[in-house]
C-alpha positions as a printed Julia matrix, in Angstrom:
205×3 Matrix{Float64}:
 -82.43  101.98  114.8
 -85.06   99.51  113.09
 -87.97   98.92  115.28
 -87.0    94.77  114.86
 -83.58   95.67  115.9
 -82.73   94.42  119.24
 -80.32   96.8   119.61
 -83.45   99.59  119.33
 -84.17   98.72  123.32
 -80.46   99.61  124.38
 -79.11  103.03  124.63
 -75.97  104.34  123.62
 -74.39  103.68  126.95
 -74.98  100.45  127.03
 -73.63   99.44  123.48
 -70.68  101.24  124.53
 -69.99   99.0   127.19
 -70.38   96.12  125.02
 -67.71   98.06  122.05
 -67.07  100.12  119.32
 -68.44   97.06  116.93
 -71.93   97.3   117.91
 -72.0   100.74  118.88
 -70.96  101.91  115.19
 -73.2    98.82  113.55
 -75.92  100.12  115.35
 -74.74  103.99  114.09
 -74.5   102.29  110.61
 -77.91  100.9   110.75
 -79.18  104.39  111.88
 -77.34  105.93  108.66
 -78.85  103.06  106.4
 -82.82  104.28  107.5
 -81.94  107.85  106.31
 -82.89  109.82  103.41
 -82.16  113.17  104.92
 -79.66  114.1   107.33
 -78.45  117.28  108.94
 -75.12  116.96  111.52
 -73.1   119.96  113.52
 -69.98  119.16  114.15
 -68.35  122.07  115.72
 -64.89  120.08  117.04
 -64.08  116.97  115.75
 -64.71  115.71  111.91
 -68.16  114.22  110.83
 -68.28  110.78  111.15
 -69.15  110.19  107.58
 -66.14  111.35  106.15
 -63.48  110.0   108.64
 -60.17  108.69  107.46
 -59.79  105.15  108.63
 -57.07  106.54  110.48
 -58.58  109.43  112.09
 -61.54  106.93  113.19
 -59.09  104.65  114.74
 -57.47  107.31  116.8
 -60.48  109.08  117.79
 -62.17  105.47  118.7
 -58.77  104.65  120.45
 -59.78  108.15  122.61
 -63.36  106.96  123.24
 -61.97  103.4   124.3
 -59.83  104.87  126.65
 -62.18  107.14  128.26
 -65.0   104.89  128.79
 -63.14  102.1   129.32
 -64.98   99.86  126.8
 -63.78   96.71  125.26
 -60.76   97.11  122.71
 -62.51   96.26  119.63
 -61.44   99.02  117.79
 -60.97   97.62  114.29
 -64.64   96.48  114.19
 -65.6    99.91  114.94
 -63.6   101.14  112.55
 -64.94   98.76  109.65
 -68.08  100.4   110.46
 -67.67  103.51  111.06
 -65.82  103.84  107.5
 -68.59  101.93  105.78
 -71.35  104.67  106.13
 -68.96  106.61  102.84
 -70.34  103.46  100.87
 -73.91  105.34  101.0
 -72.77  108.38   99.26
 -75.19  108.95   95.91
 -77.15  105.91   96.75
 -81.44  106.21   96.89
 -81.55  110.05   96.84
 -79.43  110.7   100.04
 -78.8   114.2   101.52
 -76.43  115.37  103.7
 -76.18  118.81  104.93
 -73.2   119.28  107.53
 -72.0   121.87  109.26
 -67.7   121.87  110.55
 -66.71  124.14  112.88
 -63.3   125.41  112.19
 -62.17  124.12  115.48
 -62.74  120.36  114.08
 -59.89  120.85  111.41
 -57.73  122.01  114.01
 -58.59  119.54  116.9
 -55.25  117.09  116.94
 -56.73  113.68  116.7
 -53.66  110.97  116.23
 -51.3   113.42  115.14
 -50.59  115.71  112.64
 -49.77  112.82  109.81
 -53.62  111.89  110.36
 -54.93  115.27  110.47
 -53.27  115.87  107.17
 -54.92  113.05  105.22
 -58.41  113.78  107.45
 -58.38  117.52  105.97
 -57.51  116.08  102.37
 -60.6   113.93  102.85
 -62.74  117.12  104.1
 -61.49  118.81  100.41
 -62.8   116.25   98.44
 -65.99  115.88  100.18
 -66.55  119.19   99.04
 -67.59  117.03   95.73
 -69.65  114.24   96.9
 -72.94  113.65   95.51
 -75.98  114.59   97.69
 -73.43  116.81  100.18
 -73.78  120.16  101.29
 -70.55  121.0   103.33
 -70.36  124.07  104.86
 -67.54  125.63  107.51
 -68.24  128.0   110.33
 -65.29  129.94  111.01
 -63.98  130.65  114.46
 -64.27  134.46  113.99
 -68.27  133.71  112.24
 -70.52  135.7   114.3
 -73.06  133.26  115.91
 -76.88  133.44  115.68
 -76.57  130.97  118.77
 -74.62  129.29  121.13
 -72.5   126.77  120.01
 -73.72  123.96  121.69
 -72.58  119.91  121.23
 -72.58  117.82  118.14
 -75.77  116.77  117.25
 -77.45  114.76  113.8
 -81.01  115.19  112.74
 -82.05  111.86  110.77
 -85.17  112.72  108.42
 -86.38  115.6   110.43
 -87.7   113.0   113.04
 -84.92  112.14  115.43
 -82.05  114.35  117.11
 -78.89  111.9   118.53
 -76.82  114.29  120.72
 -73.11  113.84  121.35
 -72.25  114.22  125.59
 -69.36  112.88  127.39
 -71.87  110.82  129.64
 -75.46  109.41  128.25
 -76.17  111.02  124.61
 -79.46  111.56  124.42
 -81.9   110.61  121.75
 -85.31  113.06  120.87
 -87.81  112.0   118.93
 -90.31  114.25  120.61
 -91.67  117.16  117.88
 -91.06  119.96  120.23
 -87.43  119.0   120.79
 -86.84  118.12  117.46
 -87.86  121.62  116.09
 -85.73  123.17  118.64
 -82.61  121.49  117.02
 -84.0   122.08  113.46
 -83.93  125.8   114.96
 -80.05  125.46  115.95
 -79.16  124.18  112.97
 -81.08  127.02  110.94
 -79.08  129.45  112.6
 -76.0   127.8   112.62
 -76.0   127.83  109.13
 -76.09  131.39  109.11
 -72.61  131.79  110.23
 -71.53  128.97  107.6
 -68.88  129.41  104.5
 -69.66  127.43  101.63
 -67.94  126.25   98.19
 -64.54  127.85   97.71
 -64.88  130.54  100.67
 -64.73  126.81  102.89
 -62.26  124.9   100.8
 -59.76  127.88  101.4
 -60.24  127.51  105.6
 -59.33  124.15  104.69
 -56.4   124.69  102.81
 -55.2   127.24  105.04
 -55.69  125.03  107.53
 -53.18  122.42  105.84
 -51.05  124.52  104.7
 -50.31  125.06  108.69
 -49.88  121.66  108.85
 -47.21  120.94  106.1
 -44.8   123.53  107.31
């Protein structure tokens, strides 16, 4: 978050508890900063490329389970507005899915249909490398949580209680680390699109 922010002094936790509209502003601002980004997502969909529907029902989840204030449409607004960045100032985006994201039900099969059409043509956005880990990849390490690196200089980590933030070097090279060998076990270009497909394919019948 920018140093002028005064959102920079307040953790995660704590813009939860005020809602999803400042939490994903303060996301969005994060998103804004960065030139280079690397995010694992091995069970739900990166944030990035949610459906406006998928967002809602996944925010609807978080709303629930931390019992934050119902402002779920604000979140949603901004959430959804990160895909506005896409090709703008030299951005990069290197993601990893695990195949367990496509397949994790969130808000029904209706919305996972349109989220997976959304993963296919992300495939073609400018500045994005997507890749897919399959579920029967071998692994080079544990799978661990979700985690983004923003310009090789901070690691935001995704936990059901506080998410940490690193910006320590040591820490930050470990996750640079996890992500190198994550990628290992990654499908790219058509080999991905077709655990996609397959993937909607299930759903359709």
């Amino acid at each position: 978050m920018p140093e002028n922010d005064t959102t920079a002094r307040k953790t995660w936790d704590e813009l939860h508890q005020e809602g999803m509209g400042p939490t994903q502003e303060a996301f969005l601002d994060l998103v804004k900063q960065t030139r280079e980004t690397k995010h694992y997502c091995p069970d739900v969909v990166w944030g990035n490329i949610q459906t406006p529907e998928y967002v809602r029902a996944m925010l609807t989840i978080v709303v629930d389970f931390l019992q934050s204030p119902r402002d779920i449409e604000d979140g949603v607004r901004a959430r959804t507005a990160r895909a506005d960045l896409f090709g703008k100032d030299g951005r990069t985006y290197t993601t990893l899915l695990g195949e367990q994201a496509l397949r994790s039900n969130i808000g029904g099969h209706d919305v996972m249909r349109g989220q997976l059409q959304r993963i296919l043509e992300s495939f073609e956005l400018p500045g994005v490398t997507l890749g897919i880990i399959p579920s029967h990849a071998e692994l080079s390490v544990f799978p661990g949580n979700s985690f983004g690196i923003f310009d090789g200089k901070r690691v935001e980590v995704e936990l059901y209680g506080e998410s940490p933030t690193y910006t320590d070097e040591a820490q930050v090279q470990r996750y640079q680390r996890a992500f190198s060998f994550l990628e290992r076990s990654a499908v790219y270009g058509e080999d991905a699109k077709a655990v996609v497909r397959a993937e909607l394919e299930y759903l359709r019948t």
